[in-house]
C-alpha positions as CSV (number, residue, x, y, z in Angstrom):
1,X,0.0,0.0,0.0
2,X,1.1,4.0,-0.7
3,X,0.7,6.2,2.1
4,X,1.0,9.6,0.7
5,X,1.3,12.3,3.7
6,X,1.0,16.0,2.7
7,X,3.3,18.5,5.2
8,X,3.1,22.1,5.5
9,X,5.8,24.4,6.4
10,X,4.6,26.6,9.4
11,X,6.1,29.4,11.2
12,X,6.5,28.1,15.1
13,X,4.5,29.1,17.2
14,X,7.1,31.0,19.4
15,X,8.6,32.7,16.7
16,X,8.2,36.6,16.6
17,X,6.6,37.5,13.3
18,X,8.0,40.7,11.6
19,X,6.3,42.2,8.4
20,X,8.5,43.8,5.2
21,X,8.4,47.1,5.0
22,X,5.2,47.3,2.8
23,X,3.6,45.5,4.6
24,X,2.9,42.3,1.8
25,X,4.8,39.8,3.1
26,X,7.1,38.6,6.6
27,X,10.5,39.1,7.2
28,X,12.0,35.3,6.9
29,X,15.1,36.0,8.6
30,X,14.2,34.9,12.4
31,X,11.3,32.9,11.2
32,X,11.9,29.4,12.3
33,X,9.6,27.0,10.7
34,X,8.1,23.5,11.8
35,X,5.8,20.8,10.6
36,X,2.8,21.7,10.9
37,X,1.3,20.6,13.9
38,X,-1.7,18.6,12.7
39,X,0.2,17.5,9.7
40,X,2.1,15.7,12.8
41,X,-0.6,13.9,13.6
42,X,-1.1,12.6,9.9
43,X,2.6,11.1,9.7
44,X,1.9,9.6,12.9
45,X,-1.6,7.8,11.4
46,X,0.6,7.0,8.0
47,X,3.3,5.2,10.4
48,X,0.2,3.0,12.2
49,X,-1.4,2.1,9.6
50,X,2.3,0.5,7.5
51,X,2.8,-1.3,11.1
52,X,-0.6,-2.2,11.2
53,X,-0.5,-3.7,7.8
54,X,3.1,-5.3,8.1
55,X,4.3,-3.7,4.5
56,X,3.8,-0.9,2.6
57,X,5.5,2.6,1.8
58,X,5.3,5.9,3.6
59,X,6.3,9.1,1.4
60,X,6.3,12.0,3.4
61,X,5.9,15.1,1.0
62,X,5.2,18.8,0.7
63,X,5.2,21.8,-2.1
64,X,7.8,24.6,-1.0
65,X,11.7,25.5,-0.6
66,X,14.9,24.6,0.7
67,X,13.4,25.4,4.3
68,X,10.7,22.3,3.9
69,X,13.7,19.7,3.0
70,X,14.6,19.7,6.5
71,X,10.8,19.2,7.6
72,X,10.6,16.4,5.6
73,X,13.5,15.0,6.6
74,X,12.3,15.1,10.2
75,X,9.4,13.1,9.2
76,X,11.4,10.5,8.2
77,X,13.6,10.4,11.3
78,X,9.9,9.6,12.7
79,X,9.6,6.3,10.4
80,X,8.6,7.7,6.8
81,X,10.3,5.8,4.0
82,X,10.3,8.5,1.3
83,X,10.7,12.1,1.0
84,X,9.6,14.3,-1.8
85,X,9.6,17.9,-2.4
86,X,8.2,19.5,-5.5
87,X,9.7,22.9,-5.8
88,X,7.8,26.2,-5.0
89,X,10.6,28.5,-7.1
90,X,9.3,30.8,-8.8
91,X,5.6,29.9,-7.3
92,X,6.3,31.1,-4.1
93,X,3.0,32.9,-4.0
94,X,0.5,30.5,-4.7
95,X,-2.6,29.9,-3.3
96,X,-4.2,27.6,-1.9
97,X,-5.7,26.2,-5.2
98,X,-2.4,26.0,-7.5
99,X,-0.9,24.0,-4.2
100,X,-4.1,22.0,-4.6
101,X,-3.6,21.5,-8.4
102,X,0.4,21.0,-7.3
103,X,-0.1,17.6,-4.4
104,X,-3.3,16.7,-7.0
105,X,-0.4,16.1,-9.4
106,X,2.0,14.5,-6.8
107,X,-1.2,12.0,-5.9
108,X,-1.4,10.9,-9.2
109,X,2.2,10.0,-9.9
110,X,2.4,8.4,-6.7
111,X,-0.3,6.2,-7.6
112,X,-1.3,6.8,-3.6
113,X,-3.9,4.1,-2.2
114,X,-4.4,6.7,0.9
115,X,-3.9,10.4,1.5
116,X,-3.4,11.9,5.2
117,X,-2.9,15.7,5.7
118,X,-3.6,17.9,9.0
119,X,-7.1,18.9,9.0
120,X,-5.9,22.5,8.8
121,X,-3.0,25.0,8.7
122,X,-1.7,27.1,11.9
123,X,-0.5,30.0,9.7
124,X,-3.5,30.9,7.4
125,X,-5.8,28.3,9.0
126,X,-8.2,27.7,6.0
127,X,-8.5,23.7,5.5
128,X,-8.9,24.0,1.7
129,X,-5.8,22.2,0.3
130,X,-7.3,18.4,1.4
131,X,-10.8,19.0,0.4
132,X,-9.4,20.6,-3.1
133,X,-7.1,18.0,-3.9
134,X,-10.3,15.3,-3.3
135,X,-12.4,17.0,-5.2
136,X,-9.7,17.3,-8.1
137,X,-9.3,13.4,-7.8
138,X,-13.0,12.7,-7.4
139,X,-11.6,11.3,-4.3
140,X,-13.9,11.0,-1.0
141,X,-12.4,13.0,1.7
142,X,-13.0,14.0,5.6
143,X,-12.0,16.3,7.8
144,X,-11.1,16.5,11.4
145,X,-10.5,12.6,11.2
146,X,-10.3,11.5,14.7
147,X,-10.7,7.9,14.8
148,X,-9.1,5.7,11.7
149,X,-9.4,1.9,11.1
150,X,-8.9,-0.1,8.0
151,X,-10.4,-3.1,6.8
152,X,-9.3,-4.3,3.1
153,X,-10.8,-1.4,1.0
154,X,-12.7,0.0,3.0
155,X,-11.9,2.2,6.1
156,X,-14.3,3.5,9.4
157,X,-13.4,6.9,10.3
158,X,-14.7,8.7,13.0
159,X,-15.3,12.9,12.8
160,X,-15.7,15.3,15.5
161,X,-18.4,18.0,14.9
162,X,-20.0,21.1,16.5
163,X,-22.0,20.1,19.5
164,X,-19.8,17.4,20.6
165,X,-21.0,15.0,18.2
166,X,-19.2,12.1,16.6
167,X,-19.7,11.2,13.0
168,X,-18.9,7.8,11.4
169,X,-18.3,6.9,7.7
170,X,-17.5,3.9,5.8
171,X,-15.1,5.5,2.7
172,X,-13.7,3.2,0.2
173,X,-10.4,4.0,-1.0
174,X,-8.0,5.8,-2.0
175,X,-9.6,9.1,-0.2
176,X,-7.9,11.6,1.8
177,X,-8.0,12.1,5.2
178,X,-7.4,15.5,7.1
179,X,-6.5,14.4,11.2
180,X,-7.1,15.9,14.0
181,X,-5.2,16.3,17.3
182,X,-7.4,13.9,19.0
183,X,-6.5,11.0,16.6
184,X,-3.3,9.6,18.1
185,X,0.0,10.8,19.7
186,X,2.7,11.3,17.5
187,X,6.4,9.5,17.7
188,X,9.7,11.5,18.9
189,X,12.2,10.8,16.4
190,X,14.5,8.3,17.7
191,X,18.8,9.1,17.4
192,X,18.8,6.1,14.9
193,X,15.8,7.0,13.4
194,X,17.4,10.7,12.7
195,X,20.4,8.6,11.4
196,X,18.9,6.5,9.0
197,X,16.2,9.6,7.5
198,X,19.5,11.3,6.0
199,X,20.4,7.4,3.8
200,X,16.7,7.6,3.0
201,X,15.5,7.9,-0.5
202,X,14.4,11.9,-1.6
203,X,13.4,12.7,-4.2
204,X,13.2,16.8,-5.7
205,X,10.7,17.3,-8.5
206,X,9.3,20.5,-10.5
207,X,5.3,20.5,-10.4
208,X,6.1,19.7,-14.9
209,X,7.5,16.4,-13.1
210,X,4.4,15.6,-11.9
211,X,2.4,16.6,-14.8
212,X,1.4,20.1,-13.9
213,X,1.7,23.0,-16.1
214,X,3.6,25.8,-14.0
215,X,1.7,28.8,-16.2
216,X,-2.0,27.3,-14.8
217,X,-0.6,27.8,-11.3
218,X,-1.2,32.2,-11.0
219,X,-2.9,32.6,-8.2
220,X,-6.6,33.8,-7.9
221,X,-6.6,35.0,-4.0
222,X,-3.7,37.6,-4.4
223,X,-2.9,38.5,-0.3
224,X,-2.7,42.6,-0.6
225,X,-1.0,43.0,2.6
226,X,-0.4,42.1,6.5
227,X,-0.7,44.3,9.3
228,X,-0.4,43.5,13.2
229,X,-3.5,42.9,15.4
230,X,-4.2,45.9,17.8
231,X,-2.3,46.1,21.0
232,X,-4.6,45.4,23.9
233,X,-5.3,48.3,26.0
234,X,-3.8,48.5,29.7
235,X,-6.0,46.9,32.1
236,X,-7.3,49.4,34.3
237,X,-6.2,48.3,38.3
238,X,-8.5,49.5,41.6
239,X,-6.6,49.9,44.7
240,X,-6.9,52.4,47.7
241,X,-10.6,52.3,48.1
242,X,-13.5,50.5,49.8
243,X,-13.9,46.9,48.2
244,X,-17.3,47.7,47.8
245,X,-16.6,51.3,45.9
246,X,-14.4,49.3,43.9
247,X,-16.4,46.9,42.9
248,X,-19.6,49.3,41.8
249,X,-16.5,50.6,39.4
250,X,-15.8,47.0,38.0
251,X,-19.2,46.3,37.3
252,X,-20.1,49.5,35.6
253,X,-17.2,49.1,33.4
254,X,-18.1,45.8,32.3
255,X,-21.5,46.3,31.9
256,X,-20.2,50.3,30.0
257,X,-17.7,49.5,28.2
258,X,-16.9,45.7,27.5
259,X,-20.9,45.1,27.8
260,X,-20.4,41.4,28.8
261,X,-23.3,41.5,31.6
């Protein structure tokens, strides 16, 4: 079986975001980047499901730069048997559709039997790229997987929704799966398994590799600019008074000014 899993490049977390001086785009200088955090959880399914199975192949892969070699590399150190990276030079503004059109492309020439991705990305948090690559394929897909089993053809995957609910479908393969946090705990890369992911096969391809044309990539959602949310006002403190004059203050203001009672 092929076990395709899509990566993102993500800034961490704890990195300081800086925008250019025009405001269009970051400053990538102190920008550290990381897998994706959800795409973390989708290696970690991939991994289960080749154990589970006793063979198979796990290609870890992802549409960007230099900076996305080393993520994939990582996710090999976790256990993945392939990397590939399909070059973003040149494209390094695409949306979320030509990165679609891009991994659609990558799908294909894998000849994948299953797709995991993280239901979402941390940095623009939009959840399109897995839903546009199934529809592309005419592939069944679902989102915020967060229960997974396999049998033959055919897997039961559980889904959380709004309300607490739980769905369940039966979806016959290939499909794509987008996973949620709640699915599994991923692996630390072991010292031999960080050992053996730099021997491991990698592979570096153009999106004309995988049969799509470069010049239908332009984007259609053009970003026009970043700016910084507003600075939270200082919180107003209370001391030197009665508690009860204090607390008529409180009160008025939250029921004045924030208007949450």
């Amino acid at each position: 079986m092929k076990i395709l899993v899509l990566i993102k490049q993500t800034p961490d977390t704890e990195t300081k975001i800086r925008l250019s001086g025009d405001g269009k785009t970051i400053e990538q200088g102190d920008v550290k980047y990381i897998i994706n955090p959800y795409d973390e959880f989708a290696i970690e399914e991939a991994l289960k499901l080749k154990e589970k199975l006793g063979t198979g192949e796990v290609v870890i892969a992802s549409f960007g730069g230099d900076t996305a070699k080393e993520l994939i590399v990582k996710g090999l150190a976790m256990g993945g048997d392939r990397g590939l990276l399909i070059s973003n030079t040149g494209l390094e503004s695409a949306d979320s559709l030509a990165i679609a059109k891009v991994l659609t492309g990558a799908i294909k020439a894998e000849k994948a039997d299953v797709v995991f991705c993280g239901k979402q990305a941390i940095d623009d948090d939009n959840m399109h790229v897995g839903t546009m690559a199934a529809e592309m394929l005419g592939w069944p897909h679902v989102n915020v997987v967060t229960k997974f089993d396999l049998n033959g053809t055919t897997a039961r995957v559980e889904r959380e929704v709004e309300g607490g609910q739980v769905e369940v479908y039966d979806v016959s393969l290939p499909a794509i799966f987008g996973t949620h946090k709640s699915l599994n705990t991923p692996r630390y890369a072991s010292l031999p398994g960080i050992m053996k992911a730099k021997k491991k096969p990698f592979d570096m391809k153009t999106p004309g590799d995988v049969g799509v044309d470069a010049g239908s990539l332009k984007p259609k959602a053009v970003i026009k600019g970043y700016k910084y949310p507003p600075e939270k006002p200082k919180g107003k403190v209370f001391a030197g008074e009665p508690v009860e004059a204090m607390v008529e203050k409180v009160v008025k203001l939250l029921r004045e000014e924030a208007k949450v009672i």
